[in-house]
DSSP file (Angstrom, degrees, kcal/mol; ACC not computed):
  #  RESIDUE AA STRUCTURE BP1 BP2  ACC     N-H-->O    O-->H-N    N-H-->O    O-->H-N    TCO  KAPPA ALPHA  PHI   PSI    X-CA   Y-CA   Z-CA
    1    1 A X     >        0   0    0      0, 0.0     4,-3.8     0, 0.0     2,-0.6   0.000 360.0 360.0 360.0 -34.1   62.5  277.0   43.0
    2    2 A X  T  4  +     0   0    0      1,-0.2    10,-0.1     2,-0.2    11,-0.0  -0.480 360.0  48.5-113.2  69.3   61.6  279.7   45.3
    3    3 A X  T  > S+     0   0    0     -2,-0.6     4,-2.7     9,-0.0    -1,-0.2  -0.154 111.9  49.9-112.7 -11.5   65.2  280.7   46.4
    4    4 A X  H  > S+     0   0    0     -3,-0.3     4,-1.0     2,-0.2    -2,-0.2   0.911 115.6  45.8-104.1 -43.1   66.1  280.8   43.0
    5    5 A X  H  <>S+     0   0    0     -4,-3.8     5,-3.0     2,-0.2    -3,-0.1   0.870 111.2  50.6 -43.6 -42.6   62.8  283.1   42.6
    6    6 A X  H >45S+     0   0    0      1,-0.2     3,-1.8     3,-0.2    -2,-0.2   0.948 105.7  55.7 -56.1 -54.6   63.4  285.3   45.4
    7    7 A X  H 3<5S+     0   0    0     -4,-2.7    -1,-0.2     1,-0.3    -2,-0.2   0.705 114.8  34.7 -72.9   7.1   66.7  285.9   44.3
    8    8 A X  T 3<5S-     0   0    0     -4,-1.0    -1,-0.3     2,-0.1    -2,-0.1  -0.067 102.3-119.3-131.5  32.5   65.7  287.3   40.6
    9    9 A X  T < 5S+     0   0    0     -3,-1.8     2,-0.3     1,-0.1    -3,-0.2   0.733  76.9 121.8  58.5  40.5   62.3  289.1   41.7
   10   10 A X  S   <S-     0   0    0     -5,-3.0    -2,-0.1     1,-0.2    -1,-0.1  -0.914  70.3 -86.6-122.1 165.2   60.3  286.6   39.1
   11   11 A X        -     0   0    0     -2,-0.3    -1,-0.2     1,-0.1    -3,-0.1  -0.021  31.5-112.9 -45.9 179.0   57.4  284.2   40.4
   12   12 A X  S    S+     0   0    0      1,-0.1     4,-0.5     2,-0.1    -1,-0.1   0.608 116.5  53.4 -81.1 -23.3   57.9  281.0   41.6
   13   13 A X  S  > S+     0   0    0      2,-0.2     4,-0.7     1,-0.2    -1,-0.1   0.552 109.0  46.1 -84.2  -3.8   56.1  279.5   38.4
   14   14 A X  H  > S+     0   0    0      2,-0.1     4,-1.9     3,-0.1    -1,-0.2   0.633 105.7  57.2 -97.0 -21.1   58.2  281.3   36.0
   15   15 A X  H  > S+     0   0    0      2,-0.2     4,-2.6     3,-0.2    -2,-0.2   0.757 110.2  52.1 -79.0 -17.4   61.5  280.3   38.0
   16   16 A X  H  > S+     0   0    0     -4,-0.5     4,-2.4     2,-0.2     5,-0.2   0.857 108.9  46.7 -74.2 -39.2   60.0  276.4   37.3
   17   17 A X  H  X S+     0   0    0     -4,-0.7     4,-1.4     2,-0.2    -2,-0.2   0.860 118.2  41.8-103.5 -30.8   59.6  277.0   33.7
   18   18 A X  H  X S+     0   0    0     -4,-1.9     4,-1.3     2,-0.2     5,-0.2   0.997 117.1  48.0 -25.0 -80.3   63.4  278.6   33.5
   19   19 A X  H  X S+     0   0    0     -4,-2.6     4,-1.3     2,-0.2    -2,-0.2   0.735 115.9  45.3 -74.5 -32.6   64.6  276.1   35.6
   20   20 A X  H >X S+     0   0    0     -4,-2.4     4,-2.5     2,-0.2     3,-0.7   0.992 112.8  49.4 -59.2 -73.8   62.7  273.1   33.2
   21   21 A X  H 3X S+     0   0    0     -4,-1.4     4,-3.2     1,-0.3    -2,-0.2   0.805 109.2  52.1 -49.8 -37.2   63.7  274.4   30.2
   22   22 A X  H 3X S+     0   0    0     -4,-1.3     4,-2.7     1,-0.2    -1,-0.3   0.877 111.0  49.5 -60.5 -38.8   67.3  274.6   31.4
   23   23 A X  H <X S+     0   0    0     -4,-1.3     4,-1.2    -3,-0.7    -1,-0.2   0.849 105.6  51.5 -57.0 -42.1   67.2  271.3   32.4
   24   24 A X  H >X S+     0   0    0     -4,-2.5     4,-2.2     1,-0.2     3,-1.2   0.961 107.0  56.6 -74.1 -41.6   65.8  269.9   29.3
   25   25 A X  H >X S+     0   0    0     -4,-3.2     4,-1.3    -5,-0.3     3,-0.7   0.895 109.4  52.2 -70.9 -35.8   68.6  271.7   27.1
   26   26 A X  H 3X S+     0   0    0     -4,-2.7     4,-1.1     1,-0.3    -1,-0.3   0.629 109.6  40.8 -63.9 -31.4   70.9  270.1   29.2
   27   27 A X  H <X S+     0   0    0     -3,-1.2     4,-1.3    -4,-1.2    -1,-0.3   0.631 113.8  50.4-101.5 -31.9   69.9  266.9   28.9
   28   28 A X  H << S+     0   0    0     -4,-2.2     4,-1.0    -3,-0.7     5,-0.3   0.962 113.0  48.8 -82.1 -71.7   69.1  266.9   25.2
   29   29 A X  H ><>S+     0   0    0     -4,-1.3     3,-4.2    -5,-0.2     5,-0.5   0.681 113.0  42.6 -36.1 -87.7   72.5  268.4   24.4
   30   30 A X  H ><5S+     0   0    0     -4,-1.1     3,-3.2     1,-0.4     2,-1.2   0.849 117.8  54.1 -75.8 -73.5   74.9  265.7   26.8
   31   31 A X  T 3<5S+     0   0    0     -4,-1.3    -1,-0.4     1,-0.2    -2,-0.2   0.732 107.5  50.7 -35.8  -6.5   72.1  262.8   25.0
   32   32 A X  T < 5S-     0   0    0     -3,-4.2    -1,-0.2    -2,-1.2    -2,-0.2   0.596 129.2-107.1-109.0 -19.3   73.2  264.3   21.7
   33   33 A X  T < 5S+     0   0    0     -3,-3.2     2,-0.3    -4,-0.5    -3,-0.2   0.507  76.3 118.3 102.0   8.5   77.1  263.8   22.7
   34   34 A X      < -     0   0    0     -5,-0.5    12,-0.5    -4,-0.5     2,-0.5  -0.586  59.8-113.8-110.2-171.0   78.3  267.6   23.4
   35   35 A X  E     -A   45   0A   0     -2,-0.3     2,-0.6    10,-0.2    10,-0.2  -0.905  18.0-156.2-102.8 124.4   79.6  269.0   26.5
   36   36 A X  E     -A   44   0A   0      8,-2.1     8,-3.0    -2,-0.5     2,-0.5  -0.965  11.7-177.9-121.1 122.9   78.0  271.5   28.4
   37   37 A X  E     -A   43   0A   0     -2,-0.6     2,-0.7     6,-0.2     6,-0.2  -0.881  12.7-163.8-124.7 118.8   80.0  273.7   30.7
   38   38 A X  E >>  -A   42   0A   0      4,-4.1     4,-2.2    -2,-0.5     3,-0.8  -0.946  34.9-124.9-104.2 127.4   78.7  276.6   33.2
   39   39 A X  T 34 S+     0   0    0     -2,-0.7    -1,-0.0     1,-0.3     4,-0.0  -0.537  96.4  21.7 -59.4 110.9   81.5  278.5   34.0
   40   40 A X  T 34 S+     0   0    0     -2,-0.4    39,-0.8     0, 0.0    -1,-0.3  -0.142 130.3  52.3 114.3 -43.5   82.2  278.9   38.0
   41   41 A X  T <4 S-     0   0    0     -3,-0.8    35,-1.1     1,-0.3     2,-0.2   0.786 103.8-109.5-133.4 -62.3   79.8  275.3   38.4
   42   42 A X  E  <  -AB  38  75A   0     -4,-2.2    -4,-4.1    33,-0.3    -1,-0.3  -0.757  26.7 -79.0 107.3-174.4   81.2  272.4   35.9
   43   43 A X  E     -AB  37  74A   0     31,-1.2    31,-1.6    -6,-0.2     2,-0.4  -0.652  24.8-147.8-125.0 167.8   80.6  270.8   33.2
   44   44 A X  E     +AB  36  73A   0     -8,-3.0    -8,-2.1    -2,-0.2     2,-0.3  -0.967  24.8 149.8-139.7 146.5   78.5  267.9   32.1
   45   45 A X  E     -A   35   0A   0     27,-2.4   -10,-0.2    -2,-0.4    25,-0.1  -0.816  40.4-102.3-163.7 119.9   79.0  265.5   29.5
   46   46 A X        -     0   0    0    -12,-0.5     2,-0.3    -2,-0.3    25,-0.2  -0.149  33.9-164.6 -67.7 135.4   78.3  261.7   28.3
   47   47 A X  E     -C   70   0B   0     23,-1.6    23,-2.1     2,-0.0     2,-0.1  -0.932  18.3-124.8-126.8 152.4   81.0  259.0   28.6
   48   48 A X  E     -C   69   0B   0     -2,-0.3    22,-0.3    21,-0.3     2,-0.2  -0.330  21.2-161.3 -73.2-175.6   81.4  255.6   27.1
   49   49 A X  E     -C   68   0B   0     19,-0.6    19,-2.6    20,-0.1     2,-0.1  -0.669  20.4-132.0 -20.7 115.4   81.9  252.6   29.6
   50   50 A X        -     0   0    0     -2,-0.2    15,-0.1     1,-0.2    19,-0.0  -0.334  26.3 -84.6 -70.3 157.4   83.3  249.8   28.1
   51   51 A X        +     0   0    0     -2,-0.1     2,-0.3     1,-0.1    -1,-0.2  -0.187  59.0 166.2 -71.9 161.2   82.1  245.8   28.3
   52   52 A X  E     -D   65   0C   0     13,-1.3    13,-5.6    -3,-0.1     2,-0.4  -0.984  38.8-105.1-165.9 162.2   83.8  244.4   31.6
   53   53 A X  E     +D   64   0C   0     -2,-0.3    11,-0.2    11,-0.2     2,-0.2  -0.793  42.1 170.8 -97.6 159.1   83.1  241.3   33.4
   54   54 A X  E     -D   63   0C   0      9,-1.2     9,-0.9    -2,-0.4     2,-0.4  -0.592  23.5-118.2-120.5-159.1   81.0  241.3   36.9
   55   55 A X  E     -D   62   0C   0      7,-0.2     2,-0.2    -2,-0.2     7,-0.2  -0.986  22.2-103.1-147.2 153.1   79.6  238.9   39.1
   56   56 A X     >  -     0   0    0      5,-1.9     4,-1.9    -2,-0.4     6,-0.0  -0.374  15.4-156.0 -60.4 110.1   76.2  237.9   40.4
   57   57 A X  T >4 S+     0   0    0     -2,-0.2     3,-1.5     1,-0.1    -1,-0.2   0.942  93.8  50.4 -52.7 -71.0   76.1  239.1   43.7
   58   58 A X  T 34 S+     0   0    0      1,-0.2    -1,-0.1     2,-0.1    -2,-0.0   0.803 128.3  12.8  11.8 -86.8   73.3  236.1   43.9
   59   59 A X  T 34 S-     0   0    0      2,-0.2    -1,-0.2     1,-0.0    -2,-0.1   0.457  91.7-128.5-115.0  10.5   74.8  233.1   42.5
   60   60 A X    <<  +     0   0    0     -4,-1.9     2,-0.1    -3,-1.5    -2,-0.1   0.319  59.2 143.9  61.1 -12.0   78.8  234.4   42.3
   61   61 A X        -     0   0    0     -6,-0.1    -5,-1.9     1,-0.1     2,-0.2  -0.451  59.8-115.7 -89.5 145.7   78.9  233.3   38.3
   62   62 A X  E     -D   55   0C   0     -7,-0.2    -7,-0.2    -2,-0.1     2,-0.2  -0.521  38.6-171.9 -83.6 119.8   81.1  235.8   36.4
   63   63 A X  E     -D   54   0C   0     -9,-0.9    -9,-1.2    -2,-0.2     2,-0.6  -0.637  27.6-115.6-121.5 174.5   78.6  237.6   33.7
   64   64 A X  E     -D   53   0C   0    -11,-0.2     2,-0.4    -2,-0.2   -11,-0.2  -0.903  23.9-148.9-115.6 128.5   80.0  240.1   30.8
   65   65 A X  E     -D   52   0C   0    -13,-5.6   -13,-1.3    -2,-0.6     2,-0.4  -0.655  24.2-132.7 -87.1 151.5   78.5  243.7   31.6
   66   66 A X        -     0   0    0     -2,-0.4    -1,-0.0   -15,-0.2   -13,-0.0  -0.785  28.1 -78.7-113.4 161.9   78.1  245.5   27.9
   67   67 A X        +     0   0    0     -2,-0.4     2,-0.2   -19,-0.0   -17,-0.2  -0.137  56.1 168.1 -52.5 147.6   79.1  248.9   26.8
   68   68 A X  E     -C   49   0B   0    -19,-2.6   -19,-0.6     2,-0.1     2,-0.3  -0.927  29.6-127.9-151.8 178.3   77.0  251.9   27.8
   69   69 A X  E     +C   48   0B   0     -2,-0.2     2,-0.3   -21,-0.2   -21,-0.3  -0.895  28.6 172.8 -86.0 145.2   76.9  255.6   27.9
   70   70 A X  E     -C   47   0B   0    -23,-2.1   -23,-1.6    -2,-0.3    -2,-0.1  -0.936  32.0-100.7-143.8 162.4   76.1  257.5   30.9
   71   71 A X        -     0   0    0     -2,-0.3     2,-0.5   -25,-0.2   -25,-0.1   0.120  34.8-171.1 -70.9 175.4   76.1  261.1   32.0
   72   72 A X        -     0   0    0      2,-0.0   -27,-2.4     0, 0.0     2,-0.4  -0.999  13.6-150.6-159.4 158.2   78.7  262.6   34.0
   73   73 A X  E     -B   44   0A   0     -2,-0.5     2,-0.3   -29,-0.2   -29,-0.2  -0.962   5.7-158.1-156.8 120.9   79.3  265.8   35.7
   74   74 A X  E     -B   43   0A   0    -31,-1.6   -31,-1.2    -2,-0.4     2,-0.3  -0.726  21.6-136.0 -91.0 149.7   83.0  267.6   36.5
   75   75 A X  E     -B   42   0A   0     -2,-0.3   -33,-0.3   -33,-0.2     2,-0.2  -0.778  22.3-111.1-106.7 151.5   82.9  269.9   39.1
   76   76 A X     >  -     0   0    0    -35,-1.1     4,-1.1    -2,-0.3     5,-0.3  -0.496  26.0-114.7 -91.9 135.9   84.8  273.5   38.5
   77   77 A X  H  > S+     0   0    0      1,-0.2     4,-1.3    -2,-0.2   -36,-0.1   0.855 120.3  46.4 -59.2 -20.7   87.8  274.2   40.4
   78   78 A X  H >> S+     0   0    0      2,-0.2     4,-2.1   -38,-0.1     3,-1.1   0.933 109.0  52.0 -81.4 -47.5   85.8  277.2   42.2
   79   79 A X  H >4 S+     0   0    0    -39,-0.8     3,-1.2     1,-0.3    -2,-0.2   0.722 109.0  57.2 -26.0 -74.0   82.8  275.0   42.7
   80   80 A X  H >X S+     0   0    0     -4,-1.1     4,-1.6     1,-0.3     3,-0.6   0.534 110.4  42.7  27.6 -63.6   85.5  272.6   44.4
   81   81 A X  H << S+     0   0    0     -4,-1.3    -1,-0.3    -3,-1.1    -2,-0.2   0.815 108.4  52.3 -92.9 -19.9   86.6  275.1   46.7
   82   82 A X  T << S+     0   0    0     -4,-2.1    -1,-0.2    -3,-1.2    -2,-0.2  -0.022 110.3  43.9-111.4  48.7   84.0  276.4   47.8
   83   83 A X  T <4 S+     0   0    0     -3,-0.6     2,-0.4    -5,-0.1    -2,-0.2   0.124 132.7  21.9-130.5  22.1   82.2  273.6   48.8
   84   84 A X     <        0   0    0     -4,-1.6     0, 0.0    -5,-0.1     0, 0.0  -0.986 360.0 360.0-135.2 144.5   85.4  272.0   50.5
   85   85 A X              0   0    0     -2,-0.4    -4,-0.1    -3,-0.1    -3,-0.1   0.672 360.0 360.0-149.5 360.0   87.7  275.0   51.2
């Protein structure tokens, strides 16, 4: 919060409640099914996983995992490079 204040002159409590709110529309959107993309960053977006078997680390017997959703986040070909370059 406070680099992200410093750099845009605003409090450190106003940069929380920017940075919350952003957060929440993100989150609501990609729970809803869409895609959210910041250009220069990535994108974020929910994917299915399909049922698969695993196994109990525990007892070794082969259990059936069920379908889920869960979020997921592409990184942007600049993003990419500049933080392997």
């Amino acid at each position: 919060m406070d680099a992200v204040a410093a750099k845009t002159n605003i409090t450190k409590k106003q940069a929380l409640e920017v940075i919350s709110a952003f957060l929440e529309v993100v989150t609501e959107a990609v729970a809803n099914g869409e895609k959210v993309t910041l250009v220069g960053f990535g994108s974020f977006e929910r994917r299915e996983r399909s049922k698969r078997s695993g196994r109990n680390p525990k007892t070794k017997e082969t259990i059936i995992i069920p379908a889920t959703k869960v979020p997921a986040f592409s990184a942007s070909k600049q993003f990419k490079e500049k933080v392997a370059p």
